[in-house]
N, C-alpha and C positions, 0 to 999 in steps of 0.2 A: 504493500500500500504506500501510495506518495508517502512524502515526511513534511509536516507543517512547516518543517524551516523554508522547502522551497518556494514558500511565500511570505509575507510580511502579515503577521499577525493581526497589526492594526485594518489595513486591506482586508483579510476575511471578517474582521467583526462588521468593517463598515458595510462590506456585502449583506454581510447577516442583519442590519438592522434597516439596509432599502428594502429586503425581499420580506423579510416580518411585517414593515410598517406598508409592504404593498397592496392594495384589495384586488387589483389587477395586474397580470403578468402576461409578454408576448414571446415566444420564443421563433428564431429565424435562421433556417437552415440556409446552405450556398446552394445554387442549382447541383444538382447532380452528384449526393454528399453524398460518401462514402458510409458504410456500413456503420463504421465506430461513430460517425457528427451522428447519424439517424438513431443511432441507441442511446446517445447521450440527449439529444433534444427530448426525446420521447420518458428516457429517465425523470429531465427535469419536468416537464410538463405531469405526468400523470405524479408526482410525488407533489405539485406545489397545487395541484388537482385534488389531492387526497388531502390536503390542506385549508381545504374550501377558499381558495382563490380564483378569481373569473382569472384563467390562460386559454390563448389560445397559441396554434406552434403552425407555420407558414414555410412553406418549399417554394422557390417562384420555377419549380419544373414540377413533373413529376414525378414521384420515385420508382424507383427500379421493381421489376416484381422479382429480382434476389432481395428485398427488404420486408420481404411481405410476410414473414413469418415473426416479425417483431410485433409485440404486444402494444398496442394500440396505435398501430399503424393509419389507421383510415382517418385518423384524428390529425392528420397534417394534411391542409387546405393548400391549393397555390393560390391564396390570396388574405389577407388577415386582415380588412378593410371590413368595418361592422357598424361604421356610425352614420352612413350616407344611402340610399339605395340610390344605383343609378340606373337609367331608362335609355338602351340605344335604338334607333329606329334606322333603318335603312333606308334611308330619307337624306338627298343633297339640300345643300341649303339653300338653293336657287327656283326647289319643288316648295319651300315652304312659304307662308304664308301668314300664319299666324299662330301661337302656343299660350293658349289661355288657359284655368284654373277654375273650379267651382266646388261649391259640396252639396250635394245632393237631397231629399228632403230629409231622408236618414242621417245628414252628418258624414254622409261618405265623400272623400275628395274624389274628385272627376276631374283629369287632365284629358284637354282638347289640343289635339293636333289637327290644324285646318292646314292645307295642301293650297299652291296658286288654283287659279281657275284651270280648268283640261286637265289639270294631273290626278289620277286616283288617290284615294286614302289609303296610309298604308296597309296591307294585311296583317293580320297579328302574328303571323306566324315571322313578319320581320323586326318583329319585336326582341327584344332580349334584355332581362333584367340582370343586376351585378352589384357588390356592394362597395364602397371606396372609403376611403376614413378611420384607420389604423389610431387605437386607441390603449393606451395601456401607462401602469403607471412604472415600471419596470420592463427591458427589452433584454430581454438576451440575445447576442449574436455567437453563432457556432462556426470556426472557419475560416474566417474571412481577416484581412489586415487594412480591410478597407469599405465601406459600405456600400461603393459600386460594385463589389464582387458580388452583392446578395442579388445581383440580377433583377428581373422584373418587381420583386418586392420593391424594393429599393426606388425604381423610377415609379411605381404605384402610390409609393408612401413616403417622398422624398423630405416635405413639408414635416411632416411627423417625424420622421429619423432623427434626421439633423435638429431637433433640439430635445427629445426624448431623453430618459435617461439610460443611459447602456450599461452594463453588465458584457464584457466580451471574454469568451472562453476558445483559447484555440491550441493546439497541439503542434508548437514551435515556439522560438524563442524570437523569431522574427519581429524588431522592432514593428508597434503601430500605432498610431494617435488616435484610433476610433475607442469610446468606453470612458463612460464616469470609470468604470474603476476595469482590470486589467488582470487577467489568469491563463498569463502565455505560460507554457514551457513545454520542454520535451526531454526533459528528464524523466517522466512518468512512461508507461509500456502504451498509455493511448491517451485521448481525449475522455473517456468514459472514466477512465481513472480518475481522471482530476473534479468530474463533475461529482462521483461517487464521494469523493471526499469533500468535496466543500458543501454535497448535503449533507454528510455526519457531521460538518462542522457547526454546519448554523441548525442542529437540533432540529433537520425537517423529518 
């Protein structure tokens, strides 16, 4: 098992008292992570889960079906955006016309989409709904020495990244500037190791 010295003591409490004092937690794999980032993400999520914290845990690909035997696999989304619905129509902006708003005698919202004149309404089946708006009070990043590495998350949720507070966990010693706070090394046998041990440390 790693050894506490390979990290700074102060560093593990202050992790320990963002993720205690968190009600929400995001965890964010790289496109196309390797066995050990997807056992370690999956690690923290379902332990800070059994913790009764709203997490959720985001791949901006999708995973391998060699991963699909890890235990709660299906719980990684490529997309971790939960505060916005968004509405796309297949609709050019030169067919359109006008995007009005109503509620209906029930209290129901009713969005109208009016088309120029000559051009049909869309069909719904060119409809497609999606969510956008990445929210959490704590983020882990798994992987990465930079936030453009996290791929489409990352240009999804760029607004939110960038001033979030990070938690980065990666398996190398490779300088990086991403992360309120920082748990590089490769002194341990993997990534899962180090994740293993900074939950026995902060008592989850």
């Amino acid at each position: 098992m790693i050894q506490e010295s390979v990290f700074n003591p102060e560093q593990i409490r202050e992790g320990e008292a963002l993720v205690k004092n968190a009600t929400s937690c995001l965890i964010i794999l790289p496109p196309d992570p390797s066995e050990d980032l997807v056992a370690s993400g999956l690690s923290l999520y379902l332990t800070l889960k059994n913790s009764l914290k709203t997490v959720q845990i985001g791949c901006g690909t999708p995973l391998k079906v060699d991963h699909a035997h890890l235990f709660g696999i299906n719980e990684v989304k490529t997309s971790v955006g939960n505060q916005n619905l968004m509405v796309s129509i297949d609709m050019r902006e030169d067919q359109l016309n006008k995007v009005d708003y109503d509620f209906d005698e029930n209290g129901k919202f009713v969005l109208m989409i009016q088309p120029q004149a000559g051009i049909p309404a869309p069909d719904t089946s060119a409809v497609q709904f999606s969510y956008s708006g990445a929210n959490a009070d704590v983020v882990f990043v798994l992987g990465v020495h930079s936030l453009e590495e996290l791929g489409k998350i990352y240009a999804d949720e760029k607004s939110f990244l960038d001033k979030a507070t990070l938690i980065s966990l990666c398996y190398s010693n490779k300088p990086s500037s991403i992360g309120t706070l920082q748990f590089h090394n490769s002194k341990n046998t993997s990534l899962s190791e180090t994740t293993a041990f900074l939950l026995k440390s902060w008592n989850l």
